[in-house]
N, CA, C and O atoms as a DFTB+ gen file, in Angstrom:
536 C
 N C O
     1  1      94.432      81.276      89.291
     2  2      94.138      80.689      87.992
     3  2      95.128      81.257      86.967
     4  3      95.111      82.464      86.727
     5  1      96.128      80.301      86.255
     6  2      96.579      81.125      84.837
     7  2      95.977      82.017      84.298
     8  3      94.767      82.217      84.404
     9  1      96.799      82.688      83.624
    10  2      96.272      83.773      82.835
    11  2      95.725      83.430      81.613
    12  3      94.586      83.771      81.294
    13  1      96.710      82.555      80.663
    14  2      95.848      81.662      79.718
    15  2      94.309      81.130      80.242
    16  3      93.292      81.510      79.662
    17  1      94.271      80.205      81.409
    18  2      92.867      79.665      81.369
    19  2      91.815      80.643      81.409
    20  3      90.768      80.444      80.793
    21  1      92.063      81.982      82.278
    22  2      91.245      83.169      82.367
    23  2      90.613      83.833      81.250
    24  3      89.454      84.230      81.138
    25  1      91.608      83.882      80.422
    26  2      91.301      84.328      79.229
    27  2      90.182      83.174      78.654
    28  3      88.958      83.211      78.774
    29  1      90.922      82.257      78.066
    30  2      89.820      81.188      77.316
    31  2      88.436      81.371      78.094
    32  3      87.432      81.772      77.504
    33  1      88.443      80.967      79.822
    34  2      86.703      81.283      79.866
    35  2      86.131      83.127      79.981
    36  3      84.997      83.585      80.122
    37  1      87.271      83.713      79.868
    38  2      86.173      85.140      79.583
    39  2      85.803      85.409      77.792
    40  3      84.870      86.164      77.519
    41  1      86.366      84.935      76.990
    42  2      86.189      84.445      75.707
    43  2      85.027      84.421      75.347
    44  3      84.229      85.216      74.850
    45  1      85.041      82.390      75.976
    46  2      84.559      81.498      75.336
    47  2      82.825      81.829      76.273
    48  3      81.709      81.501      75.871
    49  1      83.135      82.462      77.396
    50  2      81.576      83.088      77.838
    51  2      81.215      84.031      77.382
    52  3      80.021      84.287      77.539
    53  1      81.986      84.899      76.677
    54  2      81.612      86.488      76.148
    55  2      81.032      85.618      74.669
    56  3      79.869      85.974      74.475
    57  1      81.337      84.949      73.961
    58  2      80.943      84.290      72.980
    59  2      79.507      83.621      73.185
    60  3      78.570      83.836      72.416
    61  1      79.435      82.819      74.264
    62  2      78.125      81.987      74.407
    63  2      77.127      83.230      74.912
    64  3      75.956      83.038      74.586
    65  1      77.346      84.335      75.566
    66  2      76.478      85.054      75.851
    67  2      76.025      85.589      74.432
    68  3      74.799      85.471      74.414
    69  1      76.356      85.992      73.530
    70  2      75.873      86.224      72.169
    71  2      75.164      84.544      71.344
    72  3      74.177      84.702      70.624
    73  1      75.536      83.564      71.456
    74  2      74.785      82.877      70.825
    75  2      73.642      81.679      71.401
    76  3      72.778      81.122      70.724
    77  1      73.994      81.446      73.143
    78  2      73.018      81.186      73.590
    79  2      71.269      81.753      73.554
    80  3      70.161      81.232      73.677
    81  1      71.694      82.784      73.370
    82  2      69.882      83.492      73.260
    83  2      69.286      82.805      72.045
    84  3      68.109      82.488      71.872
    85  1      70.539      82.601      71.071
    86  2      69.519      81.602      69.469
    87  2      69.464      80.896      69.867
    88  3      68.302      80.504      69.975
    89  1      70.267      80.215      70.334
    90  2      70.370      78.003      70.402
    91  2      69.268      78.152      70.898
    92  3      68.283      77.864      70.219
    93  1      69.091      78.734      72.467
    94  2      67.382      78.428      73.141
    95  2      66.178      78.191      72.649
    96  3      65.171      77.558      72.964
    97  1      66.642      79.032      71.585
    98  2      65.340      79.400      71.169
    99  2      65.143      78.099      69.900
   100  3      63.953      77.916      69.644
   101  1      66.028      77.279      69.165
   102  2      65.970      76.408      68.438
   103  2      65.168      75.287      68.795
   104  3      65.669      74.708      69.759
   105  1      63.970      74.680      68.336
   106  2      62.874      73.835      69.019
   107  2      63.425      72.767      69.702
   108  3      62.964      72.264      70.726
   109  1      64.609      72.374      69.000
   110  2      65.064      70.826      68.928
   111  2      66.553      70.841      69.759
   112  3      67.085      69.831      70.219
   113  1      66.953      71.855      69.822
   114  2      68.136      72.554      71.052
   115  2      67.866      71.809      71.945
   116  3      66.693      71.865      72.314
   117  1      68.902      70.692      72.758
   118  2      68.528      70.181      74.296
   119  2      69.020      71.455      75.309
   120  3      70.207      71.756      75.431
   121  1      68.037      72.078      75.937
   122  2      68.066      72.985      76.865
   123  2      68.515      72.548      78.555
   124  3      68.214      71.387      78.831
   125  1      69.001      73.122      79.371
   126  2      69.045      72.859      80.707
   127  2      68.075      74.081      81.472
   128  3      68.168      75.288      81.245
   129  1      67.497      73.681      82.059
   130  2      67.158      74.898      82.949
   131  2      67.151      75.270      84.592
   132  3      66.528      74.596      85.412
   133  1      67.714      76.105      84.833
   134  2      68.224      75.749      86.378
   135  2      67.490      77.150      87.294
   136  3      67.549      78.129      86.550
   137  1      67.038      77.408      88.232
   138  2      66.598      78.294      88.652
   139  2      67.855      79.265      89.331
   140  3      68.745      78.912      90.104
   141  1      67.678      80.138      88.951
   142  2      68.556      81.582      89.272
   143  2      69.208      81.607      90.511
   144  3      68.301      82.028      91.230
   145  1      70.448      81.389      91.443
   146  2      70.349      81.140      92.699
   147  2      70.302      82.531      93.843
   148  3      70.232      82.450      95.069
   149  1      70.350      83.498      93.194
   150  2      69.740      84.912      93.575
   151  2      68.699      85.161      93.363
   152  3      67.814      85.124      94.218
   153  1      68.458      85.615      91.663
   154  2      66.897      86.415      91.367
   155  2      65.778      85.179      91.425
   156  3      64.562      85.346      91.325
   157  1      66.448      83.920      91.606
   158  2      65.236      82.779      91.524
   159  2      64.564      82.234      90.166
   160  3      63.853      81.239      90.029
   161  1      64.942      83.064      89.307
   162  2      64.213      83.369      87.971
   163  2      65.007      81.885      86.995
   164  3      66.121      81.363      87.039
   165  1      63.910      81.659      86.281
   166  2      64.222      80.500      85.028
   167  2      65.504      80.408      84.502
   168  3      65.279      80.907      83.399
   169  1      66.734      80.120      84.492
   170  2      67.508      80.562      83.407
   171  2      67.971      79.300      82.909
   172  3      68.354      78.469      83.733
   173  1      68.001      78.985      81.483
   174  2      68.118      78.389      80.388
   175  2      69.032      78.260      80.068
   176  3      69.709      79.288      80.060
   177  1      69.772      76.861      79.546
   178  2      71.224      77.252      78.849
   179  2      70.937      75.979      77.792
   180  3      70.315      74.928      77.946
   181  1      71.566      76.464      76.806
   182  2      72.126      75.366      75.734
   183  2      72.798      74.128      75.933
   184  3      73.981      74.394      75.721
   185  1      72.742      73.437      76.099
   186  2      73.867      72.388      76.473
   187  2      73.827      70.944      75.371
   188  3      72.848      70.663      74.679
   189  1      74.781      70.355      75.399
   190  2      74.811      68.859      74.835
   191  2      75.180      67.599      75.670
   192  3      75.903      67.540      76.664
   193  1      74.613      66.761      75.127
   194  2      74.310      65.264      76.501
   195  2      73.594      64.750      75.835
   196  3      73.172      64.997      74.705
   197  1      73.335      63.591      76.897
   198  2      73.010      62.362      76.123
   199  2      71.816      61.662      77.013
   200  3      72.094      61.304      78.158
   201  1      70.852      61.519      76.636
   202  2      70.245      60.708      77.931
   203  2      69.978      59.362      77.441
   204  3      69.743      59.066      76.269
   205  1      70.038      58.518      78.504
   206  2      70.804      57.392      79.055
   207  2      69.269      56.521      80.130
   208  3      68.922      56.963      81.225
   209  1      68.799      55.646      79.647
   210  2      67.717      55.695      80.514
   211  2      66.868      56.938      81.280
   212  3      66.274      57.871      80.741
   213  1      67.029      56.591      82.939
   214  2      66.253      57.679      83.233
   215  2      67.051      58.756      83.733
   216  3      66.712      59.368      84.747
   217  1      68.623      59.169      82.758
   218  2      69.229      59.599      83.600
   219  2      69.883      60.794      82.001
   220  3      70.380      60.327      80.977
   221  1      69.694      62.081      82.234
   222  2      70.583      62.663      81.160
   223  2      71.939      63.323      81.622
   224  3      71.966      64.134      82.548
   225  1      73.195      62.886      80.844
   226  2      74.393      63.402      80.836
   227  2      75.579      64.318      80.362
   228  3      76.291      64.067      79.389
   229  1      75.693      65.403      81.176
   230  2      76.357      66.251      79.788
   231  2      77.659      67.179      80.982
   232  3      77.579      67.507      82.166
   233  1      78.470      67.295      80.213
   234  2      79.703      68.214      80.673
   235  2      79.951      69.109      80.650
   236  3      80.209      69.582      79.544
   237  1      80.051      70.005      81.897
   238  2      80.597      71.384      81.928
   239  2      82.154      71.943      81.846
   240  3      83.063      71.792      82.662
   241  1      82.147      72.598      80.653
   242  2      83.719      72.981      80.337
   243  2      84.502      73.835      81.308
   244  3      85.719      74.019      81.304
   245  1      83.560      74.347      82.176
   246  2      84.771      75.084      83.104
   247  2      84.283      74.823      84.640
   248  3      84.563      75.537      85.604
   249  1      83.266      73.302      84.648
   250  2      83.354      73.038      86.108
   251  2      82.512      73.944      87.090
   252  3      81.770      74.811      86.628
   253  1      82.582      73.825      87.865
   254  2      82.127      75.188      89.317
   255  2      82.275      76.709      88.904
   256  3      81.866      77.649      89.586
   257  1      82.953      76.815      87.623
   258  2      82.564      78.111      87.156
   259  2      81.678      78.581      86.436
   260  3      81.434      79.782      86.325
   261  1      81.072      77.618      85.840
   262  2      79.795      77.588      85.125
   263  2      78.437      77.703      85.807
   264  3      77.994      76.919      86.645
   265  1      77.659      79.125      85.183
   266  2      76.917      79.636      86.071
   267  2      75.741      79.027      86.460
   268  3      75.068      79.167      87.481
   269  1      75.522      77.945      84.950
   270  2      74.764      77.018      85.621
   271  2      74.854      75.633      86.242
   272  3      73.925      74.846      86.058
   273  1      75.994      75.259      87.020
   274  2      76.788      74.066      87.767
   275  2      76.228      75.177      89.631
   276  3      75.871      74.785      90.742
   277  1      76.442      76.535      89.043
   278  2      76.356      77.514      90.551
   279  2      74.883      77.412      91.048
   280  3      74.412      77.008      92.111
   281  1      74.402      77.841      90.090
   282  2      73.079      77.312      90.109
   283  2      72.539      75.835      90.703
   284  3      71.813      75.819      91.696
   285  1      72.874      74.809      90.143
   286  2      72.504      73.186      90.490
   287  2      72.971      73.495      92.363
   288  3      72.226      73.464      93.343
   289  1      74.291      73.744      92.295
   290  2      74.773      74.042      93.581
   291  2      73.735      74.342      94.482
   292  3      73.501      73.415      95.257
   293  1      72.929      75.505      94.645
   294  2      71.942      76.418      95.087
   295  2      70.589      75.416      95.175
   296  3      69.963      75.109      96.190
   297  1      70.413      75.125      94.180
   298  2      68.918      74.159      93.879
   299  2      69.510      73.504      92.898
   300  3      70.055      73.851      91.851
   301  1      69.227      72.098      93.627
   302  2      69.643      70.941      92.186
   303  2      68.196      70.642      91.366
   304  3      68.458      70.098      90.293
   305  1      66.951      70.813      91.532
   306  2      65.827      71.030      90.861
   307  2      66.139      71.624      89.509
   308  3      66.793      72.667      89.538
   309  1      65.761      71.110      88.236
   310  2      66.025      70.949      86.929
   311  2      64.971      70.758      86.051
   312  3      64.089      69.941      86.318
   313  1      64.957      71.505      84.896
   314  2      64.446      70.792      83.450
   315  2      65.419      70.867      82.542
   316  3      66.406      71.581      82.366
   317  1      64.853      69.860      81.941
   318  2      65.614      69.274      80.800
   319  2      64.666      69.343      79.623
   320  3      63.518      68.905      79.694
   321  1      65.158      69.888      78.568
   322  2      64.222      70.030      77.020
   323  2      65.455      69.302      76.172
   324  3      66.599      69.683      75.926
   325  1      64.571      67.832      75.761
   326  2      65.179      67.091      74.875
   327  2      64.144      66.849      73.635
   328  3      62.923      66.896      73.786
   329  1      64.594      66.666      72.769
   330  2      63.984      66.792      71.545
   331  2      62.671      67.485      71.713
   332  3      61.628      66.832      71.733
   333  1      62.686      68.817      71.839
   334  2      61.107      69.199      72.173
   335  2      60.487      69.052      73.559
   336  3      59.642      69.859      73.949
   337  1      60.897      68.036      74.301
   338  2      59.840      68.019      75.173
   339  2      60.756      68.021      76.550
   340  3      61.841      67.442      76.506
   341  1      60.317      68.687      77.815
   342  2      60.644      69.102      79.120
   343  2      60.264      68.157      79.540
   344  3      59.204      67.622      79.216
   345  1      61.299      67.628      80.603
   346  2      61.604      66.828      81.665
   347  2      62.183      67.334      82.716
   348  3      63.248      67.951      82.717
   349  1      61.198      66.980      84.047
   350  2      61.937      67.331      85.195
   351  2      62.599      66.788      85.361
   352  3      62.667      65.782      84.655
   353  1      63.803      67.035      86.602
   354  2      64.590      66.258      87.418
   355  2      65.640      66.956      88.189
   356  3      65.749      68.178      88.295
   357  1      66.695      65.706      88.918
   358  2      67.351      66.341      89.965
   359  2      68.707      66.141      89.269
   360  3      69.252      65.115      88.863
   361  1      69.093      67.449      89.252
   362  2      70.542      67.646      88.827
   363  2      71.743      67.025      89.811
   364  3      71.339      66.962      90.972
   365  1      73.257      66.501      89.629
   366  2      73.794      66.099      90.579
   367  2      75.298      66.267      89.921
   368  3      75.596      65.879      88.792
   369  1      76.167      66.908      90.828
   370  2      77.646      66.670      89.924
   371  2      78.256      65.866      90.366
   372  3      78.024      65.542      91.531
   373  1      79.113      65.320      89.749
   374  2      79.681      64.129      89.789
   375  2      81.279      64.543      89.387
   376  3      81.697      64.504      88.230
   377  1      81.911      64.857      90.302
   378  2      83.289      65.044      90.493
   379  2      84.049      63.571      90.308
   380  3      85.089      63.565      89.651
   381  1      83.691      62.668      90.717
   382  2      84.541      61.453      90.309
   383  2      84.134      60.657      89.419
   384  3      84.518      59.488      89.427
   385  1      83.365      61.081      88.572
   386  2      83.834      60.749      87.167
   387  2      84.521      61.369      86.150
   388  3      84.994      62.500      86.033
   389  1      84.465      60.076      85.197
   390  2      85.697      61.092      84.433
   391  2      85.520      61.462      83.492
   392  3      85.244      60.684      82.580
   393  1      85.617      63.173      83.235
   394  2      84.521      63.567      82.126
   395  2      85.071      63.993      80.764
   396  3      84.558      64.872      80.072
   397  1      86.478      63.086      80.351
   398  2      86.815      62.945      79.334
   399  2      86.180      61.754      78.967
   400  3      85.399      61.807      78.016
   401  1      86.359      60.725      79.520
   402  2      85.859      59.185      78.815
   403  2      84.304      59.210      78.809
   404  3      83.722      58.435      78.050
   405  1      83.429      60.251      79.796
   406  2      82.285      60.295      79.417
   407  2      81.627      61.017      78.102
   408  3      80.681      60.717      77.374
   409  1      82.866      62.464      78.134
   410  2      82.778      62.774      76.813
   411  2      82.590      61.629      75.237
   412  3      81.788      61.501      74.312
   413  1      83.372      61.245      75.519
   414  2      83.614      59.728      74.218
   415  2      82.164      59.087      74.262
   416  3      81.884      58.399      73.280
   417  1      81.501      59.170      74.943
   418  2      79.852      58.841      75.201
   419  2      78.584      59.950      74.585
   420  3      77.391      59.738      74.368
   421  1      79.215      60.888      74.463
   422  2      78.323      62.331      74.419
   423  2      78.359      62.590      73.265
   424  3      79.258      62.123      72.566
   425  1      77.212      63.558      72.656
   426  2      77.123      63.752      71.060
   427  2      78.685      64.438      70.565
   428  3      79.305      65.397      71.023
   429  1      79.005      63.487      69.425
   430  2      80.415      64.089      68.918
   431  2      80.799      65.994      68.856
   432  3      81.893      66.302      69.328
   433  1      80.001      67.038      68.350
   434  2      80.022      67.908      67.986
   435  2      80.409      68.578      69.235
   436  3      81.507      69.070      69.494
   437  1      79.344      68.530      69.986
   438  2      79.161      69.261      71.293
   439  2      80.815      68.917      72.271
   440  3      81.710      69.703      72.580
   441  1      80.726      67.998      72.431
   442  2      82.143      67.095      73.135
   443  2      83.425      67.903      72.831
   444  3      84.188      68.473      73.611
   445  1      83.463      67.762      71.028
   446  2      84.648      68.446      70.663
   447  2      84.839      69.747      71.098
   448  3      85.966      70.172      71.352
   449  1      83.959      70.335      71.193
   450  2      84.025      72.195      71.624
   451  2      84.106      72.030      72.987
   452  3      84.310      73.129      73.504
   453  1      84.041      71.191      73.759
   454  2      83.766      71.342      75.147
   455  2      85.106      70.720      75.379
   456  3      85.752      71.528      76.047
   457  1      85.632      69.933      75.198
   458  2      87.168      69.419      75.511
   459  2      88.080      70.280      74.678
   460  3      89.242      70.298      75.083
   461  1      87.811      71.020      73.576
   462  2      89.180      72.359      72.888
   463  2      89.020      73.387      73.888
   464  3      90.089      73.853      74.284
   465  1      87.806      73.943      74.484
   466  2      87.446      75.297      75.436
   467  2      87.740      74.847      76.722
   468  3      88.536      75.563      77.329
   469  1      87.482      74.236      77.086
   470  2      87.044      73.485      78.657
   471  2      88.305      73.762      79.414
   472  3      89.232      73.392      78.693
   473  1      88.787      74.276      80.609
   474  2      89.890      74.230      81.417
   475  2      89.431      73.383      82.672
   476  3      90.426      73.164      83.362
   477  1      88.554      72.955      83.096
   478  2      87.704      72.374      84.483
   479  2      86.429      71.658      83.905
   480  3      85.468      72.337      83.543
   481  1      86.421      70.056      83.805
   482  2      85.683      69.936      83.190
   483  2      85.010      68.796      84.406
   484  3      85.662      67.987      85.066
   485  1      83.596      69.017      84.447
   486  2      82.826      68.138      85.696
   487  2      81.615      67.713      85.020
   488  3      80.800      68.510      84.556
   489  1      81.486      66.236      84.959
   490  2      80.156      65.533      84.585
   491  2      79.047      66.297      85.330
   492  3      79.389      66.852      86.375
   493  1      77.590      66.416      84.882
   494  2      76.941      66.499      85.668
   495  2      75.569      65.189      84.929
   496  3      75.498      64.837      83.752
   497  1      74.638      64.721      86.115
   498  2      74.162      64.009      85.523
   499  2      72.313      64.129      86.647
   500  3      71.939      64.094      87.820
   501  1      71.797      64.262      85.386
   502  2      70.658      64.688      86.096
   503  2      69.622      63.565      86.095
   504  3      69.546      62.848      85.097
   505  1      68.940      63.393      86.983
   506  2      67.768      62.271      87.537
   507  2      66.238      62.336      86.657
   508  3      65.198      62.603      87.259
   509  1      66.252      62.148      85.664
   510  2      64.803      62.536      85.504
   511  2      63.455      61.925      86.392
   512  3      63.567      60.834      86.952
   513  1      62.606      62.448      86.449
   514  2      61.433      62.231      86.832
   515  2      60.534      61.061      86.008
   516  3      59.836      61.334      85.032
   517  1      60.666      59.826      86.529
   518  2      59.980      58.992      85.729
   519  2      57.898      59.370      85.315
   520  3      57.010      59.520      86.154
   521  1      57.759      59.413      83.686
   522  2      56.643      59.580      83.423
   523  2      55.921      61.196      83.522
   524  3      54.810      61.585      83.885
   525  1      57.523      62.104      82.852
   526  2      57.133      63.473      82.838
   527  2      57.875      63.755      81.599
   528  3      58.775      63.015      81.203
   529  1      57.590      64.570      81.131
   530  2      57.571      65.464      79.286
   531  2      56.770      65.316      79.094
   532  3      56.100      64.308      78.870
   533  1      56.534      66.743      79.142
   534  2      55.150      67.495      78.426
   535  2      56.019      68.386      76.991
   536  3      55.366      69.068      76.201
């Protein structure tokens, strides 16, 4: 891997590890949650996407390095917290799409930070569970 790209994701993760713990915690934050693929345990991430029928969509900026893409890997079993309310479903990556032009689909804000940071960028698109949010 370049040395440039190395840098940007030890950064841009040393960064999200300091402000992911707020976003989570923001009611209205769309959350991912993927189960731990070692300790098994809940882990939560911030993310932005879009859901799309029964299907929500959002992009990972550094791909298979993203700890929660490692995770889906391990167990594709998922929640999703969109406006408030948790939805199950089955996570799935999607390597052949193309996750710039899906970006152009995805909430503006989120997109922009994820295509300036991003060195490996992989759709992922998760299945919800029809007739679940609680």
């Amino acid at each position: 891997m370049p040395r440039r790209t190395d840098l940007r994701f030890r950064a841009t993760t040393a960064f999200q590890r300091r402000v992911n713990p707020l976003l989570r915690r923001l009611p209205f934050q769309t959350v991912l949650e993927t189960r731990g693929r070692v300790s098994g345990l809940p882990r939560r991430t911030p993310v932005g996407g879009r859901r799309v029928g029964d299907s929500f969509w959002l992009v990972s900026e550094f791909g298979e390095r993203s700890q929660y893409v490692r995770n889906i890997k391990a167990d594709p079993r998922v929640r999703v917290r969109i406006r408030g309310r948790w939805h199950e479903g089955t996570a799935r990556l999607m390597p052949d799409d193309d996750p710039v032009a899906r970006l152009r689909r995805l909430p503006r804000v989120n997109s922009l930070g994820v295509r300036a940071l991003g060195t490996d960028l992989l759709t992922v698109r998760v299945d919800l569970r029809p007739g679940n949010g609680s």
